[in-house]
N, C-alpha and C positions, 0 to 999 in steps of 0.2 A: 719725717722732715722737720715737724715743728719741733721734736726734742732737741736732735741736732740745732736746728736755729737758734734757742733757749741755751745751749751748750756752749756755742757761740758767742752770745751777746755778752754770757757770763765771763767768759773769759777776754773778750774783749773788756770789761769793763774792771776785772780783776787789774790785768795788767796797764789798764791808766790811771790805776791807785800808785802812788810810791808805796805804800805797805806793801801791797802787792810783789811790787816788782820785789822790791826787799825781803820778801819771803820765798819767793822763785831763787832769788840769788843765792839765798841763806841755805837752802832746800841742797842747794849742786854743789855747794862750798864744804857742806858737813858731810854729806855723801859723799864729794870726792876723797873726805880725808878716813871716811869706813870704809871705802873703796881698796884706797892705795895701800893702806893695812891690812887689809884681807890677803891683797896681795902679795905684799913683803913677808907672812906668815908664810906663805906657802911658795915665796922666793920663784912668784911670777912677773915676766916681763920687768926688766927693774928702768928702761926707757917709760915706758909707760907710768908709772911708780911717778918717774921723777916730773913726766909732765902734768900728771895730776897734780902731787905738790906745789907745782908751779901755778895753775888751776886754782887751788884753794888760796894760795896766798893773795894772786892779784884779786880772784873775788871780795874776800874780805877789806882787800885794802880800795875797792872800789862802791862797799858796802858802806864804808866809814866817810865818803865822799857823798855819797846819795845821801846821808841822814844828818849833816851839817844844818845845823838851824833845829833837829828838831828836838834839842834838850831846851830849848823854849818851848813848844811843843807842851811838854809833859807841866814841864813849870806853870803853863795856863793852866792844864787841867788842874792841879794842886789850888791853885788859886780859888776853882768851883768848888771842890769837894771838901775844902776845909768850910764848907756850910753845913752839911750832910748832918741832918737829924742824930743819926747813929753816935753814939761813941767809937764805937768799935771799928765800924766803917770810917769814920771821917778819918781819926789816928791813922790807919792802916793804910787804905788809900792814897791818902795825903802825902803821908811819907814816903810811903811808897815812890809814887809820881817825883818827889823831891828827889830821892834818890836815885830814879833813872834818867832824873836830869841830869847830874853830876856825870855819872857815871856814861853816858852822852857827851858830855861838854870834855871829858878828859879823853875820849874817843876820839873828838877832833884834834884834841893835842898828839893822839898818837898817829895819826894820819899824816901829818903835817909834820911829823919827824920823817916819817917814814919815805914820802917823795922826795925829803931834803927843805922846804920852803925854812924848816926852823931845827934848830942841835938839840938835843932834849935826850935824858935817860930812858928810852923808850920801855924797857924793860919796869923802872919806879912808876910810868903812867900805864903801864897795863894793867900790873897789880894793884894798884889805885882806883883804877875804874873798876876793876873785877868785884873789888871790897863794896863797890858803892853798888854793883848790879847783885851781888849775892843780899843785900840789906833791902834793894828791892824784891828780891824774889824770895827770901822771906816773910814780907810784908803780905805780897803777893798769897803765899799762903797759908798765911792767918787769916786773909781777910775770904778765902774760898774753904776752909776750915768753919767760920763763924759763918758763912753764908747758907753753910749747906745743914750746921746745927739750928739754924734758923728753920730754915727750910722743914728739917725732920720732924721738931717739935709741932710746926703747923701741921705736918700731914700725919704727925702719933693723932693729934686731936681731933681731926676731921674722921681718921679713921672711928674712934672712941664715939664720936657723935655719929655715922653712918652704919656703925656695925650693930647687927643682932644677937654678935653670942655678950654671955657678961664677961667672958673672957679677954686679957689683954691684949691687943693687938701686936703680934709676934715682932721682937723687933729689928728681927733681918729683914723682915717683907716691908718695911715700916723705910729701913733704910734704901732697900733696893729699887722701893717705888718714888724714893726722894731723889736718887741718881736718876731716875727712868726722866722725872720731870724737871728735871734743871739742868741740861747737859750744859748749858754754858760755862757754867759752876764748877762742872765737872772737867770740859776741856780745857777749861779757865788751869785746875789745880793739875792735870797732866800734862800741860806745855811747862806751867811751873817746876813741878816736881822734875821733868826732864832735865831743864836747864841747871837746875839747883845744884849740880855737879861739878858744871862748865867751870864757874868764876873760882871755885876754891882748889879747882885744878890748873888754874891760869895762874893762882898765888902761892901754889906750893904745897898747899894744907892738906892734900890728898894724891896719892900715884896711884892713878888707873892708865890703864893702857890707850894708846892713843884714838885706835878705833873704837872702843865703846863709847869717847867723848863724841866722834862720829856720829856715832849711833843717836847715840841721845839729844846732840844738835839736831838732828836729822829728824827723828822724831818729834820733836817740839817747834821744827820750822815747819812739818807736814799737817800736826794741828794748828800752827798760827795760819796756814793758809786757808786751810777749810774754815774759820771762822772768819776769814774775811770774803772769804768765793759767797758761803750762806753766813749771813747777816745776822739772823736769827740767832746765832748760837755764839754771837760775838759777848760777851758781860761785858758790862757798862761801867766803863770809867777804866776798862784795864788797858 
């Protein structure tokens, strides 16, 4: 009973985060669209097909409603980390955050076409925003790239001063016990690397098939929620 209770509270408390919700939403939005393409492959139910479609689109366009306001948001965070000791962190970070501001603020331009409130090329502010989240999520992982060579070098040395052979410390074990101990690092740079696909197939620069986009949304809303259900494994400042 008390796990359940604990199971509970978690999920109560998930879902009165807006991240939260916004990664539940995200989570049924990219799934519906791996879904309806698993389907259409294999020319099942094409009723169902279409009310998924339907499914993914008002999600999204209700996902872009929920997060009005928060390309300010990121622009505070920007504000903090252009303090950041690091070079490498502050650059990266920094820009990063700037860029997913943008890339948010053009969001709610496409929102706001899309219910009708304003006339707008919705198609010039998608690929607009997409440019401005793909410069995030490159930022994104450089900055979990240099986090995790940080990381290794700390724990080649610890090994070098702990160990008894005068042998080098092998440097697959060196690396796999730096993944073991940073996972935030780690699901930090595989929500990244997942989405890294999305923005440059929203602009044109790559043809993948529409379900694997699915997939890989899906994938990356499923790590962005686990990091916000456990805490612990959120990295700081992403």
């Amino acid at each position: 009973m008390t796990s359940q209770a604990g199971f509970v509270a978690a999920l109560i408390k998930l879902t009165e985060q807006s991240a939260g919700r916004d990664k539940l939403c995200r989570v049924v939005q990219y799934g519906s669209r791996f879904v309806y393409w698993s389907m259409e492959q294999r020319e099942i139910s094409a009723e169902l097909v279409k009310k998924l479609k339907k499914l993914e689109a008002q999600i999204s366009t209700a996902r872009k409603l929920f997060r009005i306001g928060k390309s300010i948001d990121h622009l505070k965070k920007a504000s903090r980390t252009i303090h950041l000791a690091d070079p490498v962190l502050r650059l990266a970070i920094t820009l990063s955050q700037i860029n997913r501001g943008f890339y948010l603020l053009f969001d709610h331009i496409i929102w706001a076409g899309r219910v009708g409130l304003i006339t707008v090329d919705l198609d010039y502010w998608k690929k607009l925003s997409s440019k401005f989240w793909l410069v995030a999520l490159v930022l994104g992982l450089v900055r979990d790239a240099y986090e995790l060579l940080l990381a290794y070098q700390v724990e080649r040395k610890r090994q070098r001063e702990t160990g008894h052979s005068r042998e080098e410390p092998s440097s697959r074990i060196t690396f796999l016990t730096t993944l073991q101990h940073n996972p935030s690092v780690v699901l930090d740079a595989v929500k990244n690397g997942a989405d890294f696909f999305i923005p440059p197939y929203n602009i044109g620069l790559i043809n993948l098939p529409s379900g694997i986009i699915g997939l890989l949304g899906t994938i990356s809303s499923v790590v962005g929620l686990y990091t916000i259900w456990n805490d612990s494994t959120k990295l700081k400042y992403a």
